[in-house]
C-alpha positions in Angstrom: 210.6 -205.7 81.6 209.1 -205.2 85.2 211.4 -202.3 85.9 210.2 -200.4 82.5 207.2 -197.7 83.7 205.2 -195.8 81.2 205.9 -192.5 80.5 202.7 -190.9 81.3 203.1 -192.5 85.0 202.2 -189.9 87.9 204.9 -188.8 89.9 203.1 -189.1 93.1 200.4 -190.8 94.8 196.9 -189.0 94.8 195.9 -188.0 98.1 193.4 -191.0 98.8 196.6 -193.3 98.5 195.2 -194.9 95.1 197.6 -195.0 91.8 196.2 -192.6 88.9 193.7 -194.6 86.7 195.3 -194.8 82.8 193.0 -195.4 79.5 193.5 -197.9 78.2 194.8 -196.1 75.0 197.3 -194.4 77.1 198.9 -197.8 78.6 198.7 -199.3 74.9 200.7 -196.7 73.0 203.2 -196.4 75.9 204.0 -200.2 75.6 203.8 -199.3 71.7 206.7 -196.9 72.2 208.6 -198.9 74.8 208.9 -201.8 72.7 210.4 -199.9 69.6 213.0 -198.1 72.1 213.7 -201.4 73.4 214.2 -203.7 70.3 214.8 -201.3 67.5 216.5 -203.9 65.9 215.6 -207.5 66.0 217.4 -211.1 64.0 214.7 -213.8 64.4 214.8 -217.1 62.8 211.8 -219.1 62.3 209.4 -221.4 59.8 206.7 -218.9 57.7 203.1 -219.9 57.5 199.9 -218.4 56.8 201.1 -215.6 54.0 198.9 -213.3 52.8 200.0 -211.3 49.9 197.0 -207.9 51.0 195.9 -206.2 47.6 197.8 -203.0 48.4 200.8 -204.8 48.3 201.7 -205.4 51.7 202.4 -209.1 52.9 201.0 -210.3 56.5 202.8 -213.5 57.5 203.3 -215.7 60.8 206.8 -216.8 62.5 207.2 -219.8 64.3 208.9 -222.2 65.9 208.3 -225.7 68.1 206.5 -223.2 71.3 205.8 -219.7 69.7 205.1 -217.5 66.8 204.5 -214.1 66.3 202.9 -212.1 63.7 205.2 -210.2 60.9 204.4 -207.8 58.2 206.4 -206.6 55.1 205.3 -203.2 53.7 205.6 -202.7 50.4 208.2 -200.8 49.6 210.4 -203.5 50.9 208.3 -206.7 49.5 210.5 -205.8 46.1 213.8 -205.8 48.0 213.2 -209.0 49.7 215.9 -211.6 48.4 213.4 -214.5 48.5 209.8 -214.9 48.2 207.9 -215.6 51.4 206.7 -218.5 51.1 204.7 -221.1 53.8 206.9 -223.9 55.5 210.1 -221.9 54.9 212.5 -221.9 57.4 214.1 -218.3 56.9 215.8 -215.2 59.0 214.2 -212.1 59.2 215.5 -208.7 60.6 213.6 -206.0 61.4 211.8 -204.0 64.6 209.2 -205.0 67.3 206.0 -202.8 67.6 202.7 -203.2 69.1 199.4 -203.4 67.4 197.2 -201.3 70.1 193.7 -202.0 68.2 194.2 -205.9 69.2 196.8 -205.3 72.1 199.1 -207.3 70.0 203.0 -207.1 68.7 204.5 -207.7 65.6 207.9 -207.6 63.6 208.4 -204.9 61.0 210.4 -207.2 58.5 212.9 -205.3 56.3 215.0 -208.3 54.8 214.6 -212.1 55.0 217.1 -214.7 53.7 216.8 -218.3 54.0 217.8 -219.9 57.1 219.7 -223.0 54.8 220.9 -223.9 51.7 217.8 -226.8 51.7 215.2 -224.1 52.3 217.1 -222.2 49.2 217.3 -225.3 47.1 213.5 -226.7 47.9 212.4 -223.0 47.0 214.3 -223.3 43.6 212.9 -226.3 42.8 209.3 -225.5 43.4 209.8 -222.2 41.2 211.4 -224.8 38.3 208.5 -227.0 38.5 206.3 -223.6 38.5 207.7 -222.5 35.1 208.1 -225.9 33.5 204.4 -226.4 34.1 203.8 -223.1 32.3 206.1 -223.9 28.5 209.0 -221.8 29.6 211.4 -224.4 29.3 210.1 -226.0 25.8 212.8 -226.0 23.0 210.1 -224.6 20.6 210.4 -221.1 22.2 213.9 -220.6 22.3 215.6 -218.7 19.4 217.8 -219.2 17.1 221.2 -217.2 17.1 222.1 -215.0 14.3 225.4 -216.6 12.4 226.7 -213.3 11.7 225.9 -210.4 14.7 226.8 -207.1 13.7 226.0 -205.7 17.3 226.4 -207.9 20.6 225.1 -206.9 24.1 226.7 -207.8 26.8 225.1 -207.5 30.9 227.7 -207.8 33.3 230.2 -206.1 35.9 231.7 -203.4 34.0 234.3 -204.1 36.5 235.3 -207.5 37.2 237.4 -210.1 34.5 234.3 -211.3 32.4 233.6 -208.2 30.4 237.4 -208.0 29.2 237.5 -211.8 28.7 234.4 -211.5 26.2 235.7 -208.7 24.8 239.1 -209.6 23.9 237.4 -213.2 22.9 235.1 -211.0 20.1 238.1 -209.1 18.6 240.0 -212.0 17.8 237.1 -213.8 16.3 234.8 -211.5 15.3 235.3 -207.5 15.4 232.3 -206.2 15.3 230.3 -203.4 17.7 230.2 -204.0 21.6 227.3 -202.5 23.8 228.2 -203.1 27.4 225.4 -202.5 29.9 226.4 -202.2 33.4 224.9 -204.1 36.2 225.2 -205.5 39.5 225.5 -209.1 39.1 225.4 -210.1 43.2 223.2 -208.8 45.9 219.2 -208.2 46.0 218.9 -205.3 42.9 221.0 -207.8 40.7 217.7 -209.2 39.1 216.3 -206.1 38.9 219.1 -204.2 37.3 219.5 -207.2 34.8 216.0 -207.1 34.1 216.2 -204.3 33.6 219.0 -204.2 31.0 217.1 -206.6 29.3 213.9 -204.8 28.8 216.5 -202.0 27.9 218.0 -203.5 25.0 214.6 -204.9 23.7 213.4 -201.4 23.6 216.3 -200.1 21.6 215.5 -198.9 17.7 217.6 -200.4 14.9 218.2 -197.4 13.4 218.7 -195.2 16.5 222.2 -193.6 17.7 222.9 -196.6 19.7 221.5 -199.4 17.6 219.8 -202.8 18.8 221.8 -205.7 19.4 221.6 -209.0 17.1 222.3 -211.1 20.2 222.6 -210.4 24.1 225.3 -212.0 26.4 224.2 -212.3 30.3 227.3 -213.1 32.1 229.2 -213.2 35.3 231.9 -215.3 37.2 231.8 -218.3 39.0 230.6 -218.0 42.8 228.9 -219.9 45.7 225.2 -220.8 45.2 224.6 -217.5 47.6 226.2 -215.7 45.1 224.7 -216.7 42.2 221.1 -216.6 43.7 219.8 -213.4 42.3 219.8 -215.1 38.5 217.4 -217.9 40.3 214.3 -215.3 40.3 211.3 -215.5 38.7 211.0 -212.1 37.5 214.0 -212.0 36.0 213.4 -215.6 34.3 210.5 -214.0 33.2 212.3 -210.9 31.6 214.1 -213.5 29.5 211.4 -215.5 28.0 210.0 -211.9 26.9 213.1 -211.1 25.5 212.8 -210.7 21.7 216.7 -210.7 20.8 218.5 -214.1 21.0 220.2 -214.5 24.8 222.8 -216.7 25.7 223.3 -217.7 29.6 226.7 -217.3 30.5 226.3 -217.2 34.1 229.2 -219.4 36.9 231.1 -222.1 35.7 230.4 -225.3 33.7 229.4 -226.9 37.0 226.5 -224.2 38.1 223.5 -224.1 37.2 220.8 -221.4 37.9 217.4 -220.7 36.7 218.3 -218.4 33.9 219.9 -221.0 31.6 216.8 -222.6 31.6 214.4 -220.1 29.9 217.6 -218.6 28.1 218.0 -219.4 24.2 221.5 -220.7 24.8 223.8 -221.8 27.8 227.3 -221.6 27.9 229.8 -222.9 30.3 231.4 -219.5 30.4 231.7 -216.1 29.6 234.6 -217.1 27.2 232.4 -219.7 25.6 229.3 -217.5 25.2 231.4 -215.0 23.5 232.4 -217.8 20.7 228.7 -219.2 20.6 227.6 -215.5 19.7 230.3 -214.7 16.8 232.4 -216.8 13.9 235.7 -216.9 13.6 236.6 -214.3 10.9 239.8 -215.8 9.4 237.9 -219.1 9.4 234.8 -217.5 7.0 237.4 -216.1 4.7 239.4 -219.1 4.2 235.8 -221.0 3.9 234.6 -218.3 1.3 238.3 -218.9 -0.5 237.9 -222.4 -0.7 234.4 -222.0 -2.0 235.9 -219.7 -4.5 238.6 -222.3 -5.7 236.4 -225.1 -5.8 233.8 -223.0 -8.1 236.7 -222.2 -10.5 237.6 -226.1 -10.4 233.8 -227.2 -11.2 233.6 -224.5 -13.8 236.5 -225.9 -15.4 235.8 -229.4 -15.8 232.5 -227.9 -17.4 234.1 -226.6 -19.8 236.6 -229.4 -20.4 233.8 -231.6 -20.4 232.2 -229.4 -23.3 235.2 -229.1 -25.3 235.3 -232.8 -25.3 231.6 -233.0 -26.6 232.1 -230.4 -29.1 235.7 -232.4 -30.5 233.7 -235.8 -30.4 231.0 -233.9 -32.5 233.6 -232.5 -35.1 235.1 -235.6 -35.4 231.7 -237.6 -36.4 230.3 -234.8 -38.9 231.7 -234.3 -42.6 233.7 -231.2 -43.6 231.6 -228.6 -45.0 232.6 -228.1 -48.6 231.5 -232.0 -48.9 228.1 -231.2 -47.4 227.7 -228.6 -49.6 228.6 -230.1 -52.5 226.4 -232.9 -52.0 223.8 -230.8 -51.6 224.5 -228.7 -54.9 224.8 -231.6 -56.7 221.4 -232.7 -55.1 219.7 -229.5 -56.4 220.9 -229.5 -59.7 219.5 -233.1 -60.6 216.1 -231.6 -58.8 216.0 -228.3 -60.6 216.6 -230.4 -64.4 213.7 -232.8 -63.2 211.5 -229.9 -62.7 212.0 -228.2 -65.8 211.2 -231.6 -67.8 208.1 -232.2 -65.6 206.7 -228.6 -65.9 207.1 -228.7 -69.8 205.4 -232.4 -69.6 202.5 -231.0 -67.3 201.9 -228.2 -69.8 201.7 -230.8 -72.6 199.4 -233.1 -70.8 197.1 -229.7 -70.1 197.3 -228.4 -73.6 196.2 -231.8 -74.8 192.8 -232.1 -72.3 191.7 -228.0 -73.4 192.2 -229.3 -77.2 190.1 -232.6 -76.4 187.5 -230.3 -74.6 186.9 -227.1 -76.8 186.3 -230.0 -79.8 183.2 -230.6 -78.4 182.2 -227.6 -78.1 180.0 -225.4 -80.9 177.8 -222.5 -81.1 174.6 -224.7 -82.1 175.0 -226.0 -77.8 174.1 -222.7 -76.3 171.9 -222.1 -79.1 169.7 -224.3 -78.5 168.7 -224.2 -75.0 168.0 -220.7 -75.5 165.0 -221.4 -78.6 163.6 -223.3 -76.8 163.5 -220.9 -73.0 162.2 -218.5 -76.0 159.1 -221.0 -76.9 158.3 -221.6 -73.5 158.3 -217.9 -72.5 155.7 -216.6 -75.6 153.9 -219.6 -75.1 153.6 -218.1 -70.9 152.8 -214.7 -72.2 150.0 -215.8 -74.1 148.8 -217.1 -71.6 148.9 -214.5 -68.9 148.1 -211.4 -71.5 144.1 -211.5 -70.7 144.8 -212.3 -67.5 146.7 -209.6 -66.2 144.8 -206.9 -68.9 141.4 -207.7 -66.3 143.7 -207.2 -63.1 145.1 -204.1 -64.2 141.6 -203.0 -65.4 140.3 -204.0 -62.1 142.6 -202.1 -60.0 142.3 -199.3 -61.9 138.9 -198.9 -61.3 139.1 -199.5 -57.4 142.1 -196.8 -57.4 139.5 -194.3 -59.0 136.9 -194.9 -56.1 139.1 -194.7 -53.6 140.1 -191.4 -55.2 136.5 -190.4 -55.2 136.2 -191.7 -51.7 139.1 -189.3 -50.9 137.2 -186.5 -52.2 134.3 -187.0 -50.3 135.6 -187.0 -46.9 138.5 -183.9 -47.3 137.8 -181.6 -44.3 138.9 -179.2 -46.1 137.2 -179.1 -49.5 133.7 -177.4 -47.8 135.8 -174.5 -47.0 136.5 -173.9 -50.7 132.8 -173.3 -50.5 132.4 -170.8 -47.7 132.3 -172.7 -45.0 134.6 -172.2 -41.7 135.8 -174.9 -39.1 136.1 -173.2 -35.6 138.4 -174.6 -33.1 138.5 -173.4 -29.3 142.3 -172.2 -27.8 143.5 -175.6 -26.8 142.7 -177.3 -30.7 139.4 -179.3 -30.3 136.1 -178.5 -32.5 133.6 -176.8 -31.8 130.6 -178.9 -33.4 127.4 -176.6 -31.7 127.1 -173.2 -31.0 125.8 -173.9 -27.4 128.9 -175.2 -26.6 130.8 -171.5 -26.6 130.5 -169.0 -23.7 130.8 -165.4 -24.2 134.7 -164.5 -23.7 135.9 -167.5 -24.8 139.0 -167.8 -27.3 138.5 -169.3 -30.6 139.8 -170.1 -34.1 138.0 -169.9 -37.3 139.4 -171.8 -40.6 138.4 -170.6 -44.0 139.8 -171.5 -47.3 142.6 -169.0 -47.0 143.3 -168.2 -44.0 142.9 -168.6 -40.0 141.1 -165.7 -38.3 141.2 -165.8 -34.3 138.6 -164.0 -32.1 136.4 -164.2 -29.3 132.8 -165.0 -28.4 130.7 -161.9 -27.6 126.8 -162.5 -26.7 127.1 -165.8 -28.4 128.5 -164.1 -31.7 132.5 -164.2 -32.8 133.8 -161.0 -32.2 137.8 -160.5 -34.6 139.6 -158.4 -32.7 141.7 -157.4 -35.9 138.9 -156.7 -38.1 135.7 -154.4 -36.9 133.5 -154.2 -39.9 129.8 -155.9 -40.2 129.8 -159.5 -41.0 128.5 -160.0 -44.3 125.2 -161.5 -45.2 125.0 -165.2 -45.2 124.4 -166.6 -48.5 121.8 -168.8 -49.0 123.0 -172.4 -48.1 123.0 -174.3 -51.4 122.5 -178.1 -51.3 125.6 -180.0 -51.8 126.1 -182.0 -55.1 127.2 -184.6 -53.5 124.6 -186.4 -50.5 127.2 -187.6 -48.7 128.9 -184.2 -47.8 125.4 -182.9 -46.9 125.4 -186.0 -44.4 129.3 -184.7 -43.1 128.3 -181.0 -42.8 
């Protein structure tokens, strides 16, 4: 590279015979741009170590070998092409283009795909991802699913163009015609996994009752191949997409003899294509001759039933008497019972009349006679006794009734006011019981003996609003008969 010049080199000497001074920037991005003319496109072959996956999804990594190494970077848009999975200490051949790094005066390879340099390295990469997901449960029995006996729908991922899609399909219609969804995929080359990934998820995501209805089980298949060929059903995202798989899969993928890390996680292996295709349906002709013999050996059992209970019933008939003789036998039964009862009923009646005639002898009117003279002396012989007796009581409560009548009298509020006297009352009910107690204005009610007058209080006087004549002249107060009113009034 000594005969390469930069491009911004002068094209003559400056006049003190010195070589124009570059920056350093300059010199950096013209080695930047000489290298990418240069090696464009470079094939390098060499053992990874220190990966770092960045956050924005870029992966920085190191080549080397026994006396060099030189730095390498995968941008992410082609991290998710990559056929492999960088990885430290694997040996591996990368193609891509030099550049330079002019912040740290460094170069690097561009990598834009990467393969394993040997089938070891591919193997020894396998086996580390196995022991990844066994670790995790993928592999248990417990998860896997079991398939449906009788699929009304079966998805198949495959070539759409190669043998194994007709060699299922003509497999189903001789067993098992029923509905075929065929979803086509690439089943060789880096987008294999993703495509039948993605045909996976696809199928999942299906509605039952939508136009093109959800599958009962799913088929992943494709033909025999080298271990190159068959690499793209060794990834981990697509071992993934089938342990999140929610319909039944069966791994149909190579021959008997190859193995990849599909069948693993998958809910069945086959051998084949051919073989997965009679794993996921009957054989029709062999349900209906099943269902016939079913049908003939029901008819068989329900015959010897009723053999069997045609036998019983004979034995029965043959133990038991005819009919007229058990009726007879019971007639004749009844009629001795029926003359016994009449003979017994006449004797009861006998036997009854006899105890009433034994009975009434005994009894006379001169018995109930009796008792009652002498309940008759005991009672005049009581009321002679109480007849003073209760003559004082009555006379004694007779005169406390007439003093509590007096009593009664006395204390009537409403007897003075047959005499002239009034009862006045204020608005809200109570007595008035002094004349100092009223103001002039205020409301009040006075009782007489035969009627209510109301009125107000005018310069302590009682003024009747209905009636204005004089009030008459008070009659002389005349001492009450009785002392005890005077003491109430």
């Amino acid at each position: 590279m000594s005969d390469v010049a930069p491009e911004s080199a002068p094209e003559s000497p400056a006049e003190d015979g010195n070589a124009k001074p570059y920056s350093v920037s300059e010199l950096a991005f013209a080695l930047k741009r000489t290298l990418e003319d240069a090696y464009g496109f470079v094939r390098l072959r060499g053992e990874i170590s220190k990966v770092t996956n960045h956050a924005n999804g870029h992966v920085y990594l190191t080549l080397k070998d026994e006396r060099a190494a030189i730095d390498g970077v995968v941008w992410k848009g082609q991290v998710r092409g990559l056929s492999i999975r960088p990885e430290q200490g694997l040996e591996v051949i990368v193609t891509g283009k030099i550049t330079a790094y002019p912040a740290g005066s460094r170069y690097q390879i561009v990598i834009e795909t990467m393969e394993a340099a040997g089938m070891g390295a591919l193997l020894a990469q396998l086996e580390r991802l196995k022991a990844k997901l066994a670790a995790e449960g993928l592999f248990a029995p417990q998860r896997k699913q079991p398939l449906p006996s009788m699929p009304a729908v079966v998805g198949v991922i495959t070539s759409p163009t190669g043998a194994v899609i007709r060699d299922i399909l003509h497999r189903i219609r001789d067993r098992w015609p029923c509905r075929v969804i065929v979803w086509p995929v690439v089943v060789q080359g880096d987008q294999a996994a993703a495509q039948v990934s993605a045909a996976i998820r696809g199928f999942c995501a299906l509605d039952p009752a939508g136009k093109i209805p959800r599958p009962d089980v799913l088929i992943v298949a494709r033909g025999g191949g080298s271990v190159e060929d068959l690499w793209a059903f060794n990834d981990e995202g697509l071992a993934r997409a089938v342990v999140d798989c929610t319909i039944p899969l069966i791994s149909a993928v190579g021959h008997e003899t190859d193995t990849t890390l599909i069948d693993f996680v998958s809910d069945r292996r086959a051998p084949t294509p051919t073989a997965a295709a009679e794993m996921a349906t009957p054989v029709l002709a062999e349900l209906k001759a099943a269902v016939s013999d079913l049908g003939g050996r029901m008819h068989r059992c329900g015959g010897r039933v009723v053999e069997d209970r045609r036998a019983h019933v004979a034995h029965a008939e043959r133990a038991l008497q005819r009919v007229p003789d058990l009726v007879r036998l019971a007639e004749q039964r009844f009629d001795i019972v029926s003359g016994r009862l009449t003979a017994a009923l006449a004797k009861n009646v006998a036997a009854h009349e006899r105890d009433l005639v034994a009975v009434a002898s005994r009894l006379s009117p001169l018995l109930l006679q009796r008792p009652q003279a002498v309940q008759r002396q005991r009672l005049d012989a009581v009321a002679v006794r109480l007849g003073p007796a209760v003559k004082r009581g009555v006379e004694r409560a007779a005169e406390r009734l007439g003093a509590l009548s007096k009593l009664y009298v006395s204390v009537d509020p409403d007897r003075p006011l047959q005499r002239g006297f009034a009862r006045v009352a204020r608005a809200d009910g109570t007595l008035v019981r002094a004349g100092a107690e009223l103001v002039s204005g205020e409301k009040v009610a006075m009782t007489f003996g035969d009627k209510v007058t109301r009125g107000a209080v005018v310069d302590g006087e009682t003024a009747d609003p209905t009636a204005a004549r004089p009030a008459p002249k008070a009659a002389k107060a005349r001492k009450p008969a009785n002392s005890a009113q005077g003491d109430l009034f």
